[in-house]
N, CA, C, O and CB atoms as a CASP TS submission, in Angstrom:
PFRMAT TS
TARGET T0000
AUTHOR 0000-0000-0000
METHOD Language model
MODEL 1
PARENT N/A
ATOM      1  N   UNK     1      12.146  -5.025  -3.920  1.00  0.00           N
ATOM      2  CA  UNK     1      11.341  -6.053  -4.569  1.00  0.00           C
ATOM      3  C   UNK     1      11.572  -7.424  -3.971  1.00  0.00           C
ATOM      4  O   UNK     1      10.838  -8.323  -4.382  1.00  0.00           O
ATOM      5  CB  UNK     1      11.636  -6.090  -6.041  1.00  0.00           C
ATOM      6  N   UNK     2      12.699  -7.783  -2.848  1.00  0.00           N
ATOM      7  CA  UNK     2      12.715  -8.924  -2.435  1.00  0.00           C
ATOM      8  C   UNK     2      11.508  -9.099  -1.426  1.00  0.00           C
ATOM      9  O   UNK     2      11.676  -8.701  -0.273  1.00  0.00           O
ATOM     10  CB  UNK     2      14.007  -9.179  -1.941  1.00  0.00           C
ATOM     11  N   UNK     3      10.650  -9.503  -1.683  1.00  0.00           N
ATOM     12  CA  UNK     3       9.399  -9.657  -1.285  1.00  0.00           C
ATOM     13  C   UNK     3       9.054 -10.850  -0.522  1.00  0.00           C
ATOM     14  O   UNK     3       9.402 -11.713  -1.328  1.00  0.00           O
ATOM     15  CB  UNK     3       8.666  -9.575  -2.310  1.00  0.00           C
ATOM     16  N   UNK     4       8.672 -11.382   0.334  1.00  0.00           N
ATOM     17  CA  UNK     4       7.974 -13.020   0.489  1.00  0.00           C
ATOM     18  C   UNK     4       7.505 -13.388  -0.327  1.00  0.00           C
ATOM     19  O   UNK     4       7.111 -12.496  -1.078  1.00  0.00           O
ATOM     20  CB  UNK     4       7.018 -13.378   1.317  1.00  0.00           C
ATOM     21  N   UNK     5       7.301 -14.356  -0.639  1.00  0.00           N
ATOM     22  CA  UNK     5       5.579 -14.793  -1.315  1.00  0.00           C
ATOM     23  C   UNK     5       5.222 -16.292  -0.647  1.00  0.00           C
ATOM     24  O   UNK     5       5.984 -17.183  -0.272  1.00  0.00           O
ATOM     25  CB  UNK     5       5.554 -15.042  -3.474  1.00  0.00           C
ATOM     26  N   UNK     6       3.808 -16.213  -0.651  1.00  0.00           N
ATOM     27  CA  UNK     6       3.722 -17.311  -0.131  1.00  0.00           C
ATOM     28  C   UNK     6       3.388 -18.280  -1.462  1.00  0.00           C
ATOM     29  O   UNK     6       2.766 -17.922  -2.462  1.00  0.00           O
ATOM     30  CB  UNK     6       2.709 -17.243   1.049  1.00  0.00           C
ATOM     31  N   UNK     7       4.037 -19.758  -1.175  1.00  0.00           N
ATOM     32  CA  UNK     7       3.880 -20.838  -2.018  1.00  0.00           C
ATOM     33  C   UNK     7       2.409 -21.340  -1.826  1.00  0.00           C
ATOM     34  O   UNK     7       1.681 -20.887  -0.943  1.00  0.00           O
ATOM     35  CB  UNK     7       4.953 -21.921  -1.720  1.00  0.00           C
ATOM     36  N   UNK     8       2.112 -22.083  -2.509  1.00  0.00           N
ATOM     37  CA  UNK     8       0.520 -22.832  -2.433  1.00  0.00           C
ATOM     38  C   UNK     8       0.291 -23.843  -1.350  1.00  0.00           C
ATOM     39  O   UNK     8      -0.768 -24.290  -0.909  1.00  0.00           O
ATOM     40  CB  UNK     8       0.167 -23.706  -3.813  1.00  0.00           C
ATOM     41  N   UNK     9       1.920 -24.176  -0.930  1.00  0.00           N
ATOM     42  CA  UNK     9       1.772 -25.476   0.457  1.00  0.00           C
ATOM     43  C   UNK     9       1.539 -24.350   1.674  1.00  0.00           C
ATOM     44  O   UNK     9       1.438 -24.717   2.844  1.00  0.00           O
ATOM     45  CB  UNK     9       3.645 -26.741   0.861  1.00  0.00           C
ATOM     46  N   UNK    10       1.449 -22.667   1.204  1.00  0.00           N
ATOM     47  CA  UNK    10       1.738 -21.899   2.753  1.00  0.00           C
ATOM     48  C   UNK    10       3.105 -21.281   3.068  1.00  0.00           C
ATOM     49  O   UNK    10       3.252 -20.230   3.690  1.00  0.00           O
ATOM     50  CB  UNK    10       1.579 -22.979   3.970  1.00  0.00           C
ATOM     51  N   UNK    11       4.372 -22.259   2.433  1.00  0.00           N
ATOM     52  CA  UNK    11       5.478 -21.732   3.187  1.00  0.00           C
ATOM     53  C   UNK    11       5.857 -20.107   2.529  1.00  0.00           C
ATOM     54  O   UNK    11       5.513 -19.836   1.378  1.00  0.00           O
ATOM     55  CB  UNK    11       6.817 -22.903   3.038  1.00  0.00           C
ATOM     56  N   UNK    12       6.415 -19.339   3.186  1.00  0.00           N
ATOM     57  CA  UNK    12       6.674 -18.150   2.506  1.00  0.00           C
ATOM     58  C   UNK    12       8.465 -18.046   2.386  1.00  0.00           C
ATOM     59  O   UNK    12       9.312 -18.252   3.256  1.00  0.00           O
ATOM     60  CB  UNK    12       5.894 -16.838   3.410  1.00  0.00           C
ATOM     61  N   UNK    13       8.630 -17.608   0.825  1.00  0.00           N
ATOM     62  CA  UNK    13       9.962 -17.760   0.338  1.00  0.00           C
ATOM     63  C   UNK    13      10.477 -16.495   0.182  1.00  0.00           C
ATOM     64  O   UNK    13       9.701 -15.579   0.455  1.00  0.00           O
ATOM     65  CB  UNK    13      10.068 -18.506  -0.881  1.00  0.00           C
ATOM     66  N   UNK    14      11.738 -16.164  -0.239  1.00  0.00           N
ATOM     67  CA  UNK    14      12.304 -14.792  -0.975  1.00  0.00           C
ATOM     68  C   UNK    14      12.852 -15.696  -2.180  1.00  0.00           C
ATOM     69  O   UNK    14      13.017 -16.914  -2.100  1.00  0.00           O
ATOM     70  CB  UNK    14      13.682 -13.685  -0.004  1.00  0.00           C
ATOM     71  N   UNK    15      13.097 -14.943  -3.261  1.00  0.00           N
ATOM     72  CA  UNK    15      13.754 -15.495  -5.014  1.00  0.00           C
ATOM     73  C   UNK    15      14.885 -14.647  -5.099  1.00  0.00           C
ATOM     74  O   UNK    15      15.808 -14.934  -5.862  1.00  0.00           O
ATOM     75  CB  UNK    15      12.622 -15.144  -6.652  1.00  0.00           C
ATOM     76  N   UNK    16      14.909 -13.521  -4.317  1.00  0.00           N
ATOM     77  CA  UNK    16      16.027 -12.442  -4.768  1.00  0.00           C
ATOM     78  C   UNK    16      17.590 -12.771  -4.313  1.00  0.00           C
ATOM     79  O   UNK    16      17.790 -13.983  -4.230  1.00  0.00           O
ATOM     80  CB  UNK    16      15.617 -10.944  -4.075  1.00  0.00           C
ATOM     81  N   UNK    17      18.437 -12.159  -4.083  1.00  0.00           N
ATOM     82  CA  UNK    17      19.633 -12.642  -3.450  1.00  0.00           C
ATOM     83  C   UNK    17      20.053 -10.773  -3.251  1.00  0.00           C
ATOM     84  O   UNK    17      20.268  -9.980  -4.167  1.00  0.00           O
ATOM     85  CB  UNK    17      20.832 -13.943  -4.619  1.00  0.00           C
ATOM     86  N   UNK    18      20.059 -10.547  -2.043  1.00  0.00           N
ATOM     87  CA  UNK    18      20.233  -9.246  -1.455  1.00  0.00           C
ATOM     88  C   UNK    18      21.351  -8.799  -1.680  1.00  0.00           C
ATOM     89  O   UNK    18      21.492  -7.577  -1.720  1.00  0.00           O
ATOM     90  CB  UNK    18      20.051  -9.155  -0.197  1.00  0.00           C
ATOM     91  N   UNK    19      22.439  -9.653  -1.886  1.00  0.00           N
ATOM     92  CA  UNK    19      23.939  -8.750  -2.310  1.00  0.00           C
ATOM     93  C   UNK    19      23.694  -8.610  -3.744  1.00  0.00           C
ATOM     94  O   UNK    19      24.665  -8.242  -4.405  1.00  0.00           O
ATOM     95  CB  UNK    19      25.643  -9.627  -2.027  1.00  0.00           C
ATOM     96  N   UNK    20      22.825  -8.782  -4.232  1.00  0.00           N
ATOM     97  CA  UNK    20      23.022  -9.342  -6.310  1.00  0.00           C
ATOM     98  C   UNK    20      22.147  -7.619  -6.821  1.00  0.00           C
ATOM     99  O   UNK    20      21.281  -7.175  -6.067  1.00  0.00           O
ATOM    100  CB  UNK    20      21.352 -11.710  -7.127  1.00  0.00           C
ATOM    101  N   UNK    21      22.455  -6.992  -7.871  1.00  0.00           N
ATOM    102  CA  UNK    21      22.094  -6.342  -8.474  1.00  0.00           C
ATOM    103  C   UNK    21      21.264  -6.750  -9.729  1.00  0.00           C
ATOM    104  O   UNK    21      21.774  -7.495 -10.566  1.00  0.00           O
ATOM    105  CB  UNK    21      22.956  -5.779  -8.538  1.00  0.00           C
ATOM    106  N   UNK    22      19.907  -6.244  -9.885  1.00  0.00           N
ATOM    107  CA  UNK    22      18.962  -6.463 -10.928  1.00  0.00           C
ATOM    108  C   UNK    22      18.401  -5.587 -11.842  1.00  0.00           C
ATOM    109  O   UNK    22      18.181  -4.433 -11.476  1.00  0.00           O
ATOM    110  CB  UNK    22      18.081  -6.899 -10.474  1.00  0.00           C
ATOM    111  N   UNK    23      18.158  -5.903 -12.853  1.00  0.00           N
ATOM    112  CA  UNK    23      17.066  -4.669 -13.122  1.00  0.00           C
ATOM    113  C   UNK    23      15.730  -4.838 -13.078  1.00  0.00           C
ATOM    114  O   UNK    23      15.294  -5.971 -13.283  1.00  0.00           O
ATOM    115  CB  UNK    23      17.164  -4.113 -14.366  1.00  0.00           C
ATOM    116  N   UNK    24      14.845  -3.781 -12.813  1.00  0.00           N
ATOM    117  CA  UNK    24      13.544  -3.844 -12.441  1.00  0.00           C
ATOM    118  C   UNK    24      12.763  -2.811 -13.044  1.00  0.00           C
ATOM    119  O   UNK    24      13.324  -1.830 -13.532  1.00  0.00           O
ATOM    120  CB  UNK    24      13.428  -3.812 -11.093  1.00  0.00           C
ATOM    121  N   UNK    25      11.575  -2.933 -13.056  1.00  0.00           N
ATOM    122  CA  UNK    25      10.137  -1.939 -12.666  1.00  0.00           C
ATOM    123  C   UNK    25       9.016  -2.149 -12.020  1.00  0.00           C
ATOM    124  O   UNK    25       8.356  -3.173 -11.845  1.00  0.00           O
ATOM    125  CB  UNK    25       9.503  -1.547 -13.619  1.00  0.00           C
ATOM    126  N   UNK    26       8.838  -0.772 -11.594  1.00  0.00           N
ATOM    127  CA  UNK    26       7.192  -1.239 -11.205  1.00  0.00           C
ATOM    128  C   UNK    26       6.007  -0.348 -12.071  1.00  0.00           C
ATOM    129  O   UNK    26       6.222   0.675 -12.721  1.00  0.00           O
ATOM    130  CB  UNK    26       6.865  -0.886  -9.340  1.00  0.00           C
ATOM    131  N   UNK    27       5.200  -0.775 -11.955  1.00  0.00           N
ATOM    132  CA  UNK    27       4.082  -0.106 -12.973  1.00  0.00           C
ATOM    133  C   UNK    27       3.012   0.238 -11.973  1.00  0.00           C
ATOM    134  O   UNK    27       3.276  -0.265 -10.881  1.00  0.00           O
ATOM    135  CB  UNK    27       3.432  -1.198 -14.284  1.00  0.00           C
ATOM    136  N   UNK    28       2.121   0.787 -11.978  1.00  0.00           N
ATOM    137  CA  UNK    28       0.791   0.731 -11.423  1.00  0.00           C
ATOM    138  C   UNK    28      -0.022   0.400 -11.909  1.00  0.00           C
ATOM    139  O   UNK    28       0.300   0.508 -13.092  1.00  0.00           O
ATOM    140  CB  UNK    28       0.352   1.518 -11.074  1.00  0.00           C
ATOM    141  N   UNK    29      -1.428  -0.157 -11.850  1.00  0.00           N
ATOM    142  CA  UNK    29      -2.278  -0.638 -12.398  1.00  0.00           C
ATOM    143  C   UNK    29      -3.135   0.307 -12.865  1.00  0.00           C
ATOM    144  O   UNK    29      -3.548   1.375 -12.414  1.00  0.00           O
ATOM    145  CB  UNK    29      -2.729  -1.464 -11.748  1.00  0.00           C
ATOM    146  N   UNK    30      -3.378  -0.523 -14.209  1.00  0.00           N
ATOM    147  CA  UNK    30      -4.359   0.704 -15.465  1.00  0.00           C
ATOM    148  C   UNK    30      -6.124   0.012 -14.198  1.00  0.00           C
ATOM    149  O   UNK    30      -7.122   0.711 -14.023  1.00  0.00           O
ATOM    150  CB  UNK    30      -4.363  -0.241 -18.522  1.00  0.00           C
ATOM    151  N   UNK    31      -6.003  -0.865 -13.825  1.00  0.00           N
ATOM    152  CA  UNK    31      -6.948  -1.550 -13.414  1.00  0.00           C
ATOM    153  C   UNK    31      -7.664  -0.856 -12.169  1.00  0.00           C
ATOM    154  O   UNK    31      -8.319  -1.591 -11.430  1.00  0.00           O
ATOM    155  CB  UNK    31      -6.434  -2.830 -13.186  1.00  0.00           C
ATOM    156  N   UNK    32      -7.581   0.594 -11.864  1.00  0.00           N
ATOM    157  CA  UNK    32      -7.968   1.416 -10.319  1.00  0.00           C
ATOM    158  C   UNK    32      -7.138   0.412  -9.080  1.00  0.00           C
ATOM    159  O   UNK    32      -6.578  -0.658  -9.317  1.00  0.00           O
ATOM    160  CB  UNK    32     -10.133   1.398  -9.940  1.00  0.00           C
ATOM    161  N   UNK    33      -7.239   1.073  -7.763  1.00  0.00           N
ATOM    162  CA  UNK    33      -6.708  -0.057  -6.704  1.00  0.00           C
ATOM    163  C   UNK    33      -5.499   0.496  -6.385  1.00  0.00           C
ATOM    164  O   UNK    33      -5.012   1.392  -7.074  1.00  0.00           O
ATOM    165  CB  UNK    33      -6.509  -1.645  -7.242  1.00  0.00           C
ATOM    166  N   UNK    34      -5.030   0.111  -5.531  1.00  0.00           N
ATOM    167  CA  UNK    34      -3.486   0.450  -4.863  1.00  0.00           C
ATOM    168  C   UNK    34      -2.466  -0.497  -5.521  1.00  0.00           C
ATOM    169  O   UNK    34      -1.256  -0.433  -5.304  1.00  0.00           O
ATOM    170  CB  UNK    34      -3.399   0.167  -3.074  1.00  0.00           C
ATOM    171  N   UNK    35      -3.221  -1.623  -6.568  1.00  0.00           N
ATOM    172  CA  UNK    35      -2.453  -2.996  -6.311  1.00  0.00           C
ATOM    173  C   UNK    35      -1.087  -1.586  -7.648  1.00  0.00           C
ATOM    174  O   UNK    35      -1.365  -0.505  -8.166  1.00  0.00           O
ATOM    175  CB  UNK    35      -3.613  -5.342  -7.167  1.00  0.00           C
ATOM    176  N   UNK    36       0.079  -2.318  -7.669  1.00  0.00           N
ATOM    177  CA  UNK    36       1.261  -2.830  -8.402  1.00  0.00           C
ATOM    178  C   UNK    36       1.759  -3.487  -9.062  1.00  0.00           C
ATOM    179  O   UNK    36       1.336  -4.620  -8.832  1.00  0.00           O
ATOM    180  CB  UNK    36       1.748  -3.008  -8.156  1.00  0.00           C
ATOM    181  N   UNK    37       2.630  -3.498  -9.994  1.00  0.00           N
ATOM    182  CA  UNK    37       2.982  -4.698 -11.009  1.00  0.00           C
ATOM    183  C   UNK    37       4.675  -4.328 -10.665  1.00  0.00           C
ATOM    184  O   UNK    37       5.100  -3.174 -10.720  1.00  0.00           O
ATOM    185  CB  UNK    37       2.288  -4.507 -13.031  1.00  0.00           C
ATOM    186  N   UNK    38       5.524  -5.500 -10.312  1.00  0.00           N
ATOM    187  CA  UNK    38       7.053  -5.337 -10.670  1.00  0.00           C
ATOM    188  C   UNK    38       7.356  -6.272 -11.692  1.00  0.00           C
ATOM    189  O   UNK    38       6.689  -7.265 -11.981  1.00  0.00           O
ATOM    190  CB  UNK    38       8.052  -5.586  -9.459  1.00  0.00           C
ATOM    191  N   UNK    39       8.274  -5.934 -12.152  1.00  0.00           N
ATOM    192  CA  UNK    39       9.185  -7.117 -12.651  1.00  0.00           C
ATOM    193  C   UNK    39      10.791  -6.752 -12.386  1.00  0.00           C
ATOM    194  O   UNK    39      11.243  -5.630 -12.157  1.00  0.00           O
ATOM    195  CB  UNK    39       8.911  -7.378 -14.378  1.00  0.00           C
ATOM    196  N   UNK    40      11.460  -7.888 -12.471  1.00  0.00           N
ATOM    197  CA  UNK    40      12.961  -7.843 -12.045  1.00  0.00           C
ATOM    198  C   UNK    40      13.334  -9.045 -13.222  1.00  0.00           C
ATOM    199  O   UNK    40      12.693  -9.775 -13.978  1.00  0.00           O
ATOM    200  CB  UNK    40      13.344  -8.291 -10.105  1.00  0.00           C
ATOM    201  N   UNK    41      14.723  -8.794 -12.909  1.00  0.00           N
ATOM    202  CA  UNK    41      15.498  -9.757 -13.859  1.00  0.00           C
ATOM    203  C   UNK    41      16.691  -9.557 -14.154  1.00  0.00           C
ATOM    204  O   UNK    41      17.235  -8.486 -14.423  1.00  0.00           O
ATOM    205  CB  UNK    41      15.016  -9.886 -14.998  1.00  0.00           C
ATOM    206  N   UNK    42      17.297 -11.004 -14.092  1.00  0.00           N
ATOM    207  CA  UNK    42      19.435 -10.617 -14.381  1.00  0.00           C
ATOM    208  C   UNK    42      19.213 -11.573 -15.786  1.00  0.00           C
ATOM    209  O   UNK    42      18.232 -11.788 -16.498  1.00  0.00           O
ATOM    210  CB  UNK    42      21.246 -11.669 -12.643  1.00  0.00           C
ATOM    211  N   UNK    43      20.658 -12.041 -15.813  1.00  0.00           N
ATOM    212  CA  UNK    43      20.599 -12.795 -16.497  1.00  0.00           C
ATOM    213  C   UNK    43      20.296 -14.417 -16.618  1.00  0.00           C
ATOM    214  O   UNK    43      20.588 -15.225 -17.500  1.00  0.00           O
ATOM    215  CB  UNK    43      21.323 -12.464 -16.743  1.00  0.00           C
ATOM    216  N   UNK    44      19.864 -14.504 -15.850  1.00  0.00           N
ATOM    217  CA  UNK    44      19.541 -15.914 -15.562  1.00  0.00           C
ATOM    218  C   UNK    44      17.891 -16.268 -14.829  1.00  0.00           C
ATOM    219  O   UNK    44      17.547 -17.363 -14.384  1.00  0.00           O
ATOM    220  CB  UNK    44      20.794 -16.385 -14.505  1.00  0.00           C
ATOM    221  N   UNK    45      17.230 -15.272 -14.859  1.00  0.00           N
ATOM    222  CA  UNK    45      15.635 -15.306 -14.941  1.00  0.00           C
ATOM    223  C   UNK    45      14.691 -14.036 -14.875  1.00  0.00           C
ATOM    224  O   UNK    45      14.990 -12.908 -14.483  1.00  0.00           O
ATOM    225  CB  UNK    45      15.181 -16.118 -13.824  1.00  0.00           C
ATOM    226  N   UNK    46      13.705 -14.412 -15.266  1.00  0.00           N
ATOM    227  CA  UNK    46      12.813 -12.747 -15.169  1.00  0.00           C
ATOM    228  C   UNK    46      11.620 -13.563 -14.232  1.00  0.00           C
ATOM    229  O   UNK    46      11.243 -14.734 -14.227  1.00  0.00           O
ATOM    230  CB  UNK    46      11.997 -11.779 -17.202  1.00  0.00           C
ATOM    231  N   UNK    47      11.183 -12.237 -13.370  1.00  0.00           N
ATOM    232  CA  UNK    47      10.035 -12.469 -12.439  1.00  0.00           C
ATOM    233  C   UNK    47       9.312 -11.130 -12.239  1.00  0.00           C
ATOM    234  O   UNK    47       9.591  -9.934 -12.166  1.00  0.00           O
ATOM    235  CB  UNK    47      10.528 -13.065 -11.026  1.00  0.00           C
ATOM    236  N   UNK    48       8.212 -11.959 -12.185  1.00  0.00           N
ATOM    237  CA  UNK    48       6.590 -10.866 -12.560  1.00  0.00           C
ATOM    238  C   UNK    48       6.181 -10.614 -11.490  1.00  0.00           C
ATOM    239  O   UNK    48       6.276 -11.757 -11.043  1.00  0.00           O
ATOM    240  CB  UNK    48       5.153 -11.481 -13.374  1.00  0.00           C
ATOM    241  N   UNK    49       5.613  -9.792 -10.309  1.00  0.00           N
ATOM    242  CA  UNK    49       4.676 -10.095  -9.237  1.00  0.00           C
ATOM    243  C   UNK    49       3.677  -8.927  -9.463  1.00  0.00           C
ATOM    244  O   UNK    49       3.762  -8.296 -10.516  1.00  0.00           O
ATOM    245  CB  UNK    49       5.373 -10.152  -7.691  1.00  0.00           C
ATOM    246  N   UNK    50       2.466  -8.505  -8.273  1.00  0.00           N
ATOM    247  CA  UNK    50       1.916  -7.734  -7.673  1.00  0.00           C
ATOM    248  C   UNK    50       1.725  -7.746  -6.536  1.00  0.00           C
ATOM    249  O   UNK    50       1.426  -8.649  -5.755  1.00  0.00           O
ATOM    250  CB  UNK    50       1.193  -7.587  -8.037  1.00  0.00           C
ATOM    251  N   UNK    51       1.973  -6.291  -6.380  1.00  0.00           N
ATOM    252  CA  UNK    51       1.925  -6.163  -4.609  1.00  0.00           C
ATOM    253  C   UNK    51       0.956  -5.296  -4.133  1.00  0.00           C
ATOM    254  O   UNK    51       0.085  -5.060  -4.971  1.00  0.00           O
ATOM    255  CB  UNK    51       3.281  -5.572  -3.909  1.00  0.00           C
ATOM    256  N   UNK    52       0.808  -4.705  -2.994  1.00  0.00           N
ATOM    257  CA  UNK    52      -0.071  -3.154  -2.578  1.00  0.00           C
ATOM    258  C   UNK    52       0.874  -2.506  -2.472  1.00  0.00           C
ATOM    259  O   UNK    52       2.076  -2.670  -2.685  1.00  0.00           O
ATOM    260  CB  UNK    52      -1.022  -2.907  -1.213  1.00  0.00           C
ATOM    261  N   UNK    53       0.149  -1.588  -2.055  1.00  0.00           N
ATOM    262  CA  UNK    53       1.080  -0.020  -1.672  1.00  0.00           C
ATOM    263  C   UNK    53       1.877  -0.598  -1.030  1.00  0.00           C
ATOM    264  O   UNK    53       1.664  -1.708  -0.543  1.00  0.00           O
ATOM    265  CB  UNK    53       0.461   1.355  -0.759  1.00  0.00           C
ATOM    266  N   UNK    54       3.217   0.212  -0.878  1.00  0.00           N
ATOM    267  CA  UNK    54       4.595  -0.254  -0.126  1.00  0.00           C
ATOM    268  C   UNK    54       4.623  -2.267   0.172  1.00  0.00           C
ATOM    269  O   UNK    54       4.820  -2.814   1.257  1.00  0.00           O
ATOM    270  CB  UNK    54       4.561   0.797   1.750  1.00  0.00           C
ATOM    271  N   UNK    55       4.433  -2.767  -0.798  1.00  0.00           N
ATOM    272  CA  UNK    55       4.868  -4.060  -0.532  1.00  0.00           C
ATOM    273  C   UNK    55       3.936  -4.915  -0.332  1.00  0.00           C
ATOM    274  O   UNK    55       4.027  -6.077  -0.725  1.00  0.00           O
ATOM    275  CB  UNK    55       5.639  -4.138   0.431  1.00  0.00           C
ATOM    276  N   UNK    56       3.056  -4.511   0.220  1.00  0.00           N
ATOM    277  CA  UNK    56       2.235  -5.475   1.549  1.00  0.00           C
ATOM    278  C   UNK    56       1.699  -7.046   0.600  1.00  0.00           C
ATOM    279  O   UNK    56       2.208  -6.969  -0.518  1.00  0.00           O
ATOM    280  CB  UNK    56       0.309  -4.304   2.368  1.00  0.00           C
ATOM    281  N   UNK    57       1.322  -7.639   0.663  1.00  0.00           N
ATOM    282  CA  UNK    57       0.102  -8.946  -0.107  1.00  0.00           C
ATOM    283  C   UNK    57       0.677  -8.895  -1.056  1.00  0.00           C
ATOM    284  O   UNK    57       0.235  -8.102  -1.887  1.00  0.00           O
ATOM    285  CB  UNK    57      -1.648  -8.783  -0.433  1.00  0.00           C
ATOM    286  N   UNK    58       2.129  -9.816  -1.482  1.00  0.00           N
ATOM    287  CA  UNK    58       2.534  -9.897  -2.510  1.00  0.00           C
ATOM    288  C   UNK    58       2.070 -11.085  -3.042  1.00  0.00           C
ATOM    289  O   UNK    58       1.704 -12.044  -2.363  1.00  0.00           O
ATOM    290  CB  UNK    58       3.701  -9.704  -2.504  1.00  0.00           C
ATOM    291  N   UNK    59       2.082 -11.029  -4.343  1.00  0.00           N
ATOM    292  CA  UNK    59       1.612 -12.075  -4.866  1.00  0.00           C
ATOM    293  C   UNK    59       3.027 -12.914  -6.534  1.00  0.00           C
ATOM    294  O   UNK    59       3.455 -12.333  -7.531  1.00  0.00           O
ATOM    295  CB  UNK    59      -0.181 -11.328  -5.352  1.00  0.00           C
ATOM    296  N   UNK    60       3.191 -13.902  -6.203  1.00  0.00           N
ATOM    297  CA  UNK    60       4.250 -14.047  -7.125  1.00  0.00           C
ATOM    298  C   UNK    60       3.190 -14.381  -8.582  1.00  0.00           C
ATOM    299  O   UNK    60       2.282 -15.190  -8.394  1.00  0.00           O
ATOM    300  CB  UNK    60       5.481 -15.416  -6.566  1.00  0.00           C
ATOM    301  N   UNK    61       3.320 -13.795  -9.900  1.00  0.00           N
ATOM    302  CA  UNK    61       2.377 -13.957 -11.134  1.00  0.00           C
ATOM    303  C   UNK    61       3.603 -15.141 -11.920  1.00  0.00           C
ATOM    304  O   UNK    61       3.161 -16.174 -12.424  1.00  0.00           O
ATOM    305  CB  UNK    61       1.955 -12.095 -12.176  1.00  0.00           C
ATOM    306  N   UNK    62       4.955 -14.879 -11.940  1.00  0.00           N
ATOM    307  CA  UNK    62       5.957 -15.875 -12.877  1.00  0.00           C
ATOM    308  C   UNK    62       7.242 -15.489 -12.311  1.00  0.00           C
ATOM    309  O   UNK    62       7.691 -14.483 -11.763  1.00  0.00           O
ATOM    310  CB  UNK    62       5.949 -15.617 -14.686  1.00  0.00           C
ATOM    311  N   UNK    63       7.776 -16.903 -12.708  1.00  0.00           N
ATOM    312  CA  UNK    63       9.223 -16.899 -12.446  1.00  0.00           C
ATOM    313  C   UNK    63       9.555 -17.662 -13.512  1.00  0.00           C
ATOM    314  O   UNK    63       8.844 -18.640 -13.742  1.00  0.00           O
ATOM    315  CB  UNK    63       9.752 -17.434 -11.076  1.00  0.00           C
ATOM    316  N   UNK    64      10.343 -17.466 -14.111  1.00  0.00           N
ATOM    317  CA  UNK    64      10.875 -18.227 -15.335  1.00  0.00           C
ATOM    318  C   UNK    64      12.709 -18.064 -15.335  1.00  0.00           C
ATOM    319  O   UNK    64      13.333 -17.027 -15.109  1.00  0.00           O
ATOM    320  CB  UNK    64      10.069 -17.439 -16.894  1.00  0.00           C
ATOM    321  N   UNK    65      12.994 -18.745 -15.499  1.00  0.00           N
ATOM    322  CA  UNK    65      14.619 -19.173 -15.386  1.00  0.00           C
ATOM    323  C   UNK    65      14.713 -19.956 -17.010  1.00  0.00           C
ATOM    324  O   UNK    65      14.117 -20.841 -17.623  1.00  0.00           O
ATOM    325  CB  UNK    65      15.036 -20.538 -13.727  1.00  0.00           C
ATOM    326  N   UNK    66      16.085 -18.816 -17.275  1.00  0.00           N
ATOM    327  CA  UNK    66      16.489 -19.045 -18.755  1.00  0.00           C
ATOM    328  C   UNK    66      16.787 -20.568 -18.711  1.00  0.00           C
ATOM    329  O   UNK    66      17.152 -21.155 -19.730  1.00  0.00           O
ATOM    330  CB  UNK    66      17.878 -18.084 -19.300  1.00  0.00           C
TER
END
């Protein structure tokens, strides 16, 4: 789930921290499409995205920090 995303200025970021353990899901969409729904989260924020199949065109939906 450590994904890019691109920001609205263009630049493309990661939120995750690769040594850190999270919990997550992904869902598929009731909506037809390849698209995806994850979410992740520790204790110190939850984050929403959608992606395609295996990753591709991620899109960040929320990040919220307790």
């Amino acid at each position: 789930m450590n994904l890019e995303y691109r920001l609205p200025n263009g630049q493309k970021v990661k939120f995750l921290d690769d040594q850190k353990t999270y919990l997550g899901n992904q869902l598929e969409s009731e909506l037809g499409g390849e698209r995806c729904f994850g979410i992740v989260a520790d204790m110190d924020f939850i984050m929403t995205c959608t992606y395609e199949k295996d990753g591709t065109d991620p899109e960040l939906l929320l990040y919220k920090k307790r």
